[in-house]
Each structure stands twice: as structure tokens, then as C-alpha cells.
ZAMARGU-4260 file (C-alpha; in steps of 0.2 Angstrom, whole numbers, plus 5000, padded with zeros to 4 digits):
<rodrens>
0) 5200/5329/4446 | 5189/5341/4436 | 5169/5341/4441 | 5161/5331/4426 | 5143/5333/4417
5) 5134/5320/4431 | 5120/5317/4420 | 5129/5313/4405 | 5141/5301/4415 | 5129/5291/4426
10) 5113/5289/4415 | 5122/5276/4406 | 5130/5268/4420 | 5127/5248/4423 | 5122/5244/4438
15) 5133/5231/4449 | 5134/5214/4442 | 5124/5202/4455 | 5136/5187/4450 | 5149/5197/4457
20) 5151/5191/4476 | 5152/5206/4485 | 5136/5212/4477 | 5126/5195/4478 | 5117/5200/4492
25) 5115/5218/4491 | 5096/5225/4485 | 5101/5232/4466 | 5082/5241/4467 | 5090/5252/4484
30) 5108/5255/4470 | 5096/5263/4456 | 5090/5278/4470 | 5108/5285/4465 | 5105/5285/4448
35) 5090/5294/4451 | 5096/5307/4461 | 5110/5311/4449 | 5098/5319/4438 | 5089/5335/4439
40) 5092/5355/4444 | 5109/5355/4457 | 5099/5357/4475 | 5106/5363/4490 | 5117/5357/4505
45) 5109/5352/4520 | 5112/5365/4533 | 5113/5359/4549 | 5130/5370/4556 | 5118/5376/4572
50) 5113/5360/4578 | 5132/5355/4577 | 5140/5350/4595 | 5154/5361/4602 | 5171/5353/4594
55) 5181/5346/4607 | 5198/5352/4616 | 5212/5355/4605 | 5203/5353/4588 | 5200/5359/4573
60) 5183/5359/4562 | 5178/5358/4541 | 5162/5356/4535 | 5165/5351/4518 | 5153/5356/4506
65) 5163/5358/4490 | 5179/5352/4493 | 5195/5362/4493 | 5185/5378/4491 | 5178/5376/4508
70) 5196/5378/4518 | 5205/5395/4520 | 5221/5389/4521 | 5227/5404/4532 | 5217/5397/4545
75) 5224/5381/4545 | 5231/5374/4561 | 5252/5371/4562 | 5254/5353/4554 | 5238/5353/4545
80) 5244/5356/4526 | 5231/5360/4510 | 5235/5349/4496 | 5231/5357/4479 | 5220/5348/4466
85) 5233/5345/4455 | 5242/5339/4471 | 5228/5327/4474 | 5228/5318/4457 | 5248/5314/4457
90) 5242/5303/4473 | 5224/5299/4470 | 5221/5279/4467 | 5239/5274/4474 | 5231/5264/4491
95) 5216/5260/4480 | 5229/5250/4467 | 5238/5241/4478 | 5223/5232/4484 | 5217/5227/4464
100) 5201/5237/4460 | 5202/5238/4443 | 5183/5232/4442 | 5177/5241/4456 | 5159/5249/4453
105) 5158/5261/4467 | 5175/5270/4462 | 5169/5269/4445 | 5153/5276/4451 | 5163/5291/4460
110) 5174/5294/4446 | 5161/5298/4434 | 5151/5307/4447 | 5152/5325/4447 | 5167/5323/4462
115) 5172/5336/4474 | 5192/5332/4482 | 5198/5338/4497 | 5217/5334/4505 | 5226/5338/4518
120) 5246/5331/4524 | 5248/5329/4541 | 5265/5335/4548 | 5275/5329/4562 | 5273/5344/4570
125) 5255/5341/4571 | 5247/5343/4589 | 5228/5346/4585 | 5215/5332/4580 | 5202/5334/4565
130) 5183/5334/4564 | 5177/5334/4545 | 5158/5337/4546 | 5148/5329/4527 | 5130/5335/4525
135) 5120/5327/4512 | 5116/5336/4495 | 5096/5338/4496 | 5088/5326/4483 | 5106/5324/4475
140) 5121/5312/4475 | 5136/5320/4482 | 5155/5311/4476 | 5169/5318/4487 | 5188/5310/4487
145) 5197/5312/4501 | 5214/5309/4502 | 5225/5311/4519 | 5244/5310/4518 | 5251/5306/4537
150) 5269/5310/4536 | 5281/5300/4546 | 5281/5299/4565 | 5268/5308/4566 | 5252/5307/4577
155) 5235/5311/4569 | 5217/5309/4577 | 5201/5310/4563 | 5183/5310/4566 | 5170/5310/4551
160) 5155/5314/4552 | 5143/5309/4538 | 5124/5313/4538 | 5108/5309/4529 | 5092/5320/4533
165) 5085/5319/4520 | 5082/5308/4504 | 5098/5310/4497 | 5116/5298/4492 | 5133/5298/4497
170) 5149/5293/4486 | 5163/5295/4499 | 5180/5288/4493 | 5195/5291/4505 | 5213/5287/4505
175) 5225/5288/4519 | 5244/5284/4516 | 5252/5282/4533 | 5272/5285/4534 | 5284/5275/4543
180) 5281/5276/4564 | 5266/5286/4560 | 5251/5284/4574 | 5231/5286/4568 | 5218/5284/4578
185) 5200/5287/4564 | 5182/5286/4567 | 5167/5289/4557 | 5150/5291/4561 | 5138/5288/4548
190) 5120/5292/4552 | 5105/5293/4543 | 5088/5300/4547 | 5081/5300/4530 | 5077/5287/4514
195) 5096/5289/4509 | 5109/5279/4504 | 5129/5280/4507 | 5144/5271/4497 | 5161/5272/4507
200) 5176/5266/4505 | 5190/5270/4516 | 5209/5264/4508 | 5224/5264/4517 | 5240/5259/4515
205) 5254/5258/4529 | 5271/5256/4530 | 5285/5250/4543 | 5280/5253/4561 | 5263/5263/4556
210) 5248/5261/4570 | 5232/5261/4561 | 5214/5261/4571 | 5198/5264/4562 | 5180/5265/4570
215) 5166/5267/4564 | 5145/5264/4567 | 5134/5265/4553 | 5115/5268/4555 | 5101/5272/4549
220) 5102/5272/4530 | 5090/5263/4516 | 5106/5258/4509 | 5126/5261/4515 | 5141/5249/4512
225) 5156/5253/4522 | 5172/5246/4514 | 5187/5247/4524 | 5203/5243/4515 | 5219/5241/4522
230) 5236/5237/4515 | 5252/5233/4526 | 5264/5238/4511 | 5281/5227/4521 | 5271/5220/4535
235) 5279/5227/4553 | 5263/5236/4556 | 5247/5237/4568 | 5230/5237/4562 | 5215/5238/4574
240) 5196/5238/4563 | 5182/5242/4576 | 5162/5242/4568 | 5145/5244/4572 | 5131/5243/4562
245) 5112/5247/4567 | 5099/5241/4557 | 5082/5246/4558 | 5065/5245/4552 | 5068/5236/4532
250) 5086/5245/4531 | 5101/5237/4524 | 5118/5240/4529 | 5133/5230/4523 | 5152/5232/4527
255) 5164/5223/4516 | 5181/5225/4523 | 5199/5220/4517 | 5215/5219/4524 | 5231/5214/4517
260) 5250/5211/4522 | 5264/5211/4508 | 5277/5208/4520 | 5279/5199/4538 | 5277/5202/4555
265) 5260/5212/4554 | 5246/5212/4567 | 5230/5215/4564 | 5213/5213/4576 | 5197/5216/4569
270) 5179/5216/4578 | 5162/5218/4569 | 5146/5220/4579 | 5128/5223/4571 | 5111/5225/4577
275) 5095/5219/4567 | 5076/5227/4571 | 5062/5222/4562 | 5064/5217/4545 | 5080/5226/4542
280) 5097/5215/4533 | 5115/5216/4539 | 5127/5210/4528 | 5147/5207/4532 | 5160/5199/4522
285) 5177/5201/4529 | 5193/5197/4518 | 5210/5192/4528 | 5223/5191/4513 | 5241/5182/4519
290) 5253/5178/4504 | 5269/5169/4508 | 5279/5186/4509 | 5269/5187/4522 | 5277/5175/4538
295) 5274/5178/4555 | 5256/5188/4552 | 5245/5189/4568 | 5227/5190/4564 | 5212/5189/4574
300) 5194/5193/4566 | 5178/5191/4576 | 5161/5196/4567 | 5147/5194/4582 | 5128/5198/4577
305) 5113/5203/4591 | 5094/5202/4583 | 5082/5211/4590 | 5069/5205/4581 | 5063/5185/4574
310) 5063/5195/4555 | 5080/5199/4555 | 5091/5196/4543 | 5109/5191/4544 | 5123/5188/4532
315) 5139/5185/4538 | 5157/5181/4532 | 5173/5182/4538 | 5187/5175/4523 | 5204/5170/4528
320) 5216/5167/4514 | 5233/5161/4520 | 5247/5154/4509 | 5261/5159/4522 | 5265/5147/4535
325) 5270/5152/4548 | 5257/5165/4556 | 5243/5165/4570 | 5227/5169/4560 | 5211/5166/4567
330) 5192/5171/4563 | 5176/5168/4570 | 5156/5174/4569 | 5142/5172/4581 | 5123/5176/4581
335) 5114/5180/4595 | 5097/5187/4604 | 5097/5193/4618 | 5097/5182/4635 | 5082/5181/4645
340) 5092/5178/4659 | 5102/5195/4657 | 5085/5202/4656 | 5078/5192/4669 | 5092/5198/4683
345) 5094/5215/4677 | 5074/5218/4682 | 5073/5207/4699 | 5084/5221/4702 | 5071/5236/4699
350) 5072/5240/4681 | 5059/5240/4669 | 5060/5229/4653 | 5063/5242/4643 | 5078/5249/4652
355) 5086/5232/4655 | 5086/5231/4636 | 5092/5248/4635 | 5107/5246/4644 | 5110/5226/4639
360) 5113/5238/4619 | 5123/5249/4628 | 5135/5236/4635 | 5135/5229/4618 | 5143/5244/4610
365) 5153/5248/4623 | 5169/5239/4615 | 5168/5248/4598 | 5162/5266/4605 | 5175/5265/4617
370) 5190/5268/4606 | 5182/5285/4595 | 5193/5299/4595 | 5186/5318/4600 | 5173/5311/4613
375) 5159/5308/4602 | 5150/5308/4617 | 5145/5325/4609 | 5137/5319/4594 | 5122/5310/4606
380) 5110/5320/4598 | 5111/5308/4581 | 5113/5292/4593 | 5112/5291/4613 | 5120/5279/4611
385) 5137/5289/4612 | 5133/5293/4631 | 5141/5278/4639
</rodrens>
């Protein structure tokens, strides 16, 4: 994929139609910062490599700034393979065409970005995990495509850093193909500290046998929508979705997740957690799709939502569509404040209201923290949150 004239590409690019159902509820006003930022001089990456955390045990680091250009392949670990540009577009869009996007504005948006790629094939012989590290572009929109090929029975631990300092976007499409008896265990961190906004979507498609987990918390942005995508491509799989999503002051964060299974026997658990402060909006829509191919499919989806705050606002959906008959499918969404009796115990026995909140949030993300790769323990300086 050749870098393309941004400005001449996105100045006349239509915004999302609002009749469309995954964009209903999302703010079109926040979408139109990235067509402004796609204009102008090119600007600098944000630098923040000294205030990066030591990488963990048996790991390897990439800060990608430009792509493919930012690997020396010579210092690549064993099983950790460069996939070549011209590599990349002979797979590029393959998970992303199983699941049916031929209308989809955010890969339309990346495609006519000026888009940076990046791939790597994981071997079987692989033995170290991977930490990708994505600065913002100051005052810019930043397209990368990622694409991931785990080749079969092999094991393969990813955690993706994503950051907005400054006022700035992200258009971040990712595909991961997952071979037979192949294990993954993914997490992303996406954390903002700046008016920024991030579009992600993460497509994967698994075969036979395949164990897929994906993590992820997403705070801090004006705008994000995370969109993990899965496809069982014969059923026989495992699938585990674990998110978090921290909305604060007048925020909006959104995932919009969909998983489905073109063949029987598949497993999938899915929890979603958010947390509204002040007047910030939180958005979930969760598609479970289950054709008749599809027999003997176990799926469980839980979606539960804590405010903080009485001007919260909370939109959630969890979507099962089931045409096969024989399977064990169930959903569920809950919102909640927090209990005044929780509080209530937690400072008859000496701690101030403040920390008995505190560590009430701290249980609450527990469940989803718990299962990052690389101990993200050592990212606390973009959440304490990540000390448990």
C-alpha cells in the first residue's frame, strides 16, 4: 500500500452516515477533527522513547513511527519474521472480508489516508513476546495497517501501546490470521492525555483449534472506537474478549465488537466493563453472529457499566443473532453506581472516602487487567490503575 496525497484524498471524504446504526450514537462534530488534522505541513512524532518503561523479560520492543522502515530486520528475534510491502497487500483485507465491510467508513477512511504498514509472521519457533509502542503524529492524523500472521501451533504474546499527548488522531487497522493450534494472548493499551481521537479496528480470523484472547482499556480520548472483529472460520476455536473503557470529563468512547462462527463447536466469552465521570458518554454495541453452520456454539457476553457521576451517559447493546439450534448462547448488561454499603464498610474499617473509592475501581478492573500480557504493570505511569 503506496502512501497517498492525504489532502487530496480526505478533503472530499463524507463523513459517517448517522442512519447507519453503528454510527447513531457517535458525536459526527468529534469525527470532523480528523479531517481537519489531515491538512497542513507534515509535523512531527511525538517523542516520548525516555519516558518509556523498561520492556519486560524475554521481549522484544518497536516503536513504529513509519512502518516497515522502522524495523532492521537483522535485529529481529528468532521466529519474528518481516513481511515486505508487497508481502502485506497479497493479505491485506482477507479477515477484514470475511466479516462484510464492504461499506465500512473507518477502512475507507485508512485506505485513503496517507497509510503507513507494518507485518510481521510469527514462527513456531518463536519464544519471545512483542511490545509495539504507537506515538501520536503532533496536530496530524496517523493511518497504520498492521497485519500479523501467527503461523500454526505457535505461541505468540502482543502488547500495543497506543498514545495521544497531544491533539492529534489515530487510524489503526489491524489483522491477525491465526493458524491451526496456534495460541495468542493480545492487549492493548490506548491512552490519551490530549483533545485526540483514535479509530481501531482489530480483525481476526482463526482456524481449527486456534486460542485467541484480546484485552484492552481504552482512556482518555475526545473521541476512540475500538472495534474488535473476530471470525471462527470452521468453528473448533476459543475466543476470550476482555475491555475497559474510562470515560472522563465530556469524553466519548465507544467499542463496537463482532464475533462470528462459520462452523460448530466454537467458544466464545466476552466481558465489557466501563466507567462514566462527569458528563462523559460510553457507548457498546456487541454483535454475536451464529448461522446454522454453526451447531453446538458456546457463547457468553456480559457488558456491565459503573457511573461515577449522575451526568453520565450510557449506551449499551449486546446483539445475539442465532439461526443454529443447537448451542448455549447467552448475554447480559448491567448498570451500576457504586454501593454505599461497600463504601460504608470499607471506611468503618479506617479508610478515608477517597481511598475506599479508590480501591472499590481497582476491584472493578481487576478481572480485565488481570489477563494483559508483558506485566503492564509497567505502563502505571499512563494509568495506576495497572498496579494491582
Amino acid at each position: 500500500m503506496n502512501p497517498q496525497n492525504t489532502q487530496e484524498k480526505i478533503d472530499s471524504f463524507s463523513l459517517p452516515d448517522r442512519k447507519s446504526e453503528s454510527w447513531r450514537k457517535i458525536d459526527i462534530k468529534r469525527i470532523k477533527q480528523i479531517i481537519n488534522l489531515s491538512e497542513g505541513e507534515e509535523e512531527e512524532e511525538g517523542d516520548n522513547s525516555n519516558n518509556l518503561p523498561v520492556i519486560a523479560d524475554n521481549s522484544f520492543r518497536i516503536i513504529l513511527r513509519t512502518g516497515v522502515n522502522d524495523i532492521d530486520i537483522n535485529k529481529l528475534p528468532e521466529g519474528l519474521e518481516l513481511i515486505t510491502t508487497s508481502e502485506i497487500r497479497e493479505y491485506i483485507n482477507q479477515s477484514i472480508n470475511k466479516l462484510d465491510h464492504k461499506d465500512d467508513w473507518g477502512i475507507k477512511l485508512n485506505n485513503k489516508a496517507k497509510t503507513q504498514t507494518f507485518g510481521l509472521r510469527i514462527k513456531k519457533n518463536n519464544k519471545v513476546s512483542l511490545e509495539i509502542v504507537i506515538p501520536e503524529k503532533i496536530n496530524k492524523l496517523k493511518a497504520m495497517r498492521l497485519l500479523f500472521i501467527v503461523e500454526e501451533s505457535s505461541k505468540f504474546n502482543l502488547l500495543e501501546v497506543i498514545t495521544g499527548e497531544t491533539y492529534s488522531a489515530h487510524s489503526v487497522v489491524s489483522e491477525m490470521i491465526i493458524k491451526e493450534n496456534a495460541i495468542v494472548n493480545h492487549g492493548m493499551i490506548a491512552v490519551s492525555k490530549g483533545k485526540s481521537t483514535l479509530l481501531a479496528k482489530r480483525s481476526v480470523s482463526q482456524e481449527i483449534n486456534s486460542n485467541y484472547s484480546f484485552s484492552f482499556i481504552n482512556q482518555g480520548w475526545n473521541l476512540s472506537r475500538i472495534e474488535p472483529e473476530i471470525v471462527q472460520l470452521k468453528g473448533q476455536a476459543t475466543t476470550y474478549l476482555r475491555g475497559l473503557q474510562i470515560a472522563q470529563e465530556n469524553q466519548q468512547l465507544s467499542t463496537f465488537s463482532k464475533i462470528k462462527f462459520n462452523g460448530p463447536d466454537g467458544n466464545l466469552n466476552q466481558l465489557q466493563k466501563s466507567m462514566i465521570e462527569n458528563s462523559a458518554h460510553s457507548i457498546f454495541n456487541g454483535i454475536i453472529d451464529v448461522p446454522q453452520i454453526a451447531q453446538r456454539t458456546n457463547a457468553a457476553q456480559l457488558t456491565k457499566n459503573l457511573l461515577l457521576t449522575e451526568k453520565g451517559q450510557v449506551d449499551t447493546k449486546p446483539e445475539l443473532r442465532i439461526i443454529a439450534d443447537d448451542v448455549k448462547c447467552t448475554h447480559g448488561a448491567t448498570i451500576s453506581e457504586l454501593e454505599e454499603e461497600e463504601l460504608f464498610y470499607l471506611q468503618s474499617r479506617g479508610l478515608k472516602s477517597s481511598d475506599a473509592t479508590n480501591l472499590i475501581i481497582k476491584g472493578y478492573a481487576k478481572d480485565i487487567l488481570d489477563y494483559f500480557p508483558l506485566k503492564i504493570s509497567r505502563w502505571s505511569s499512563l494509568n495506576p490503575l495497572f498496579i494491582q
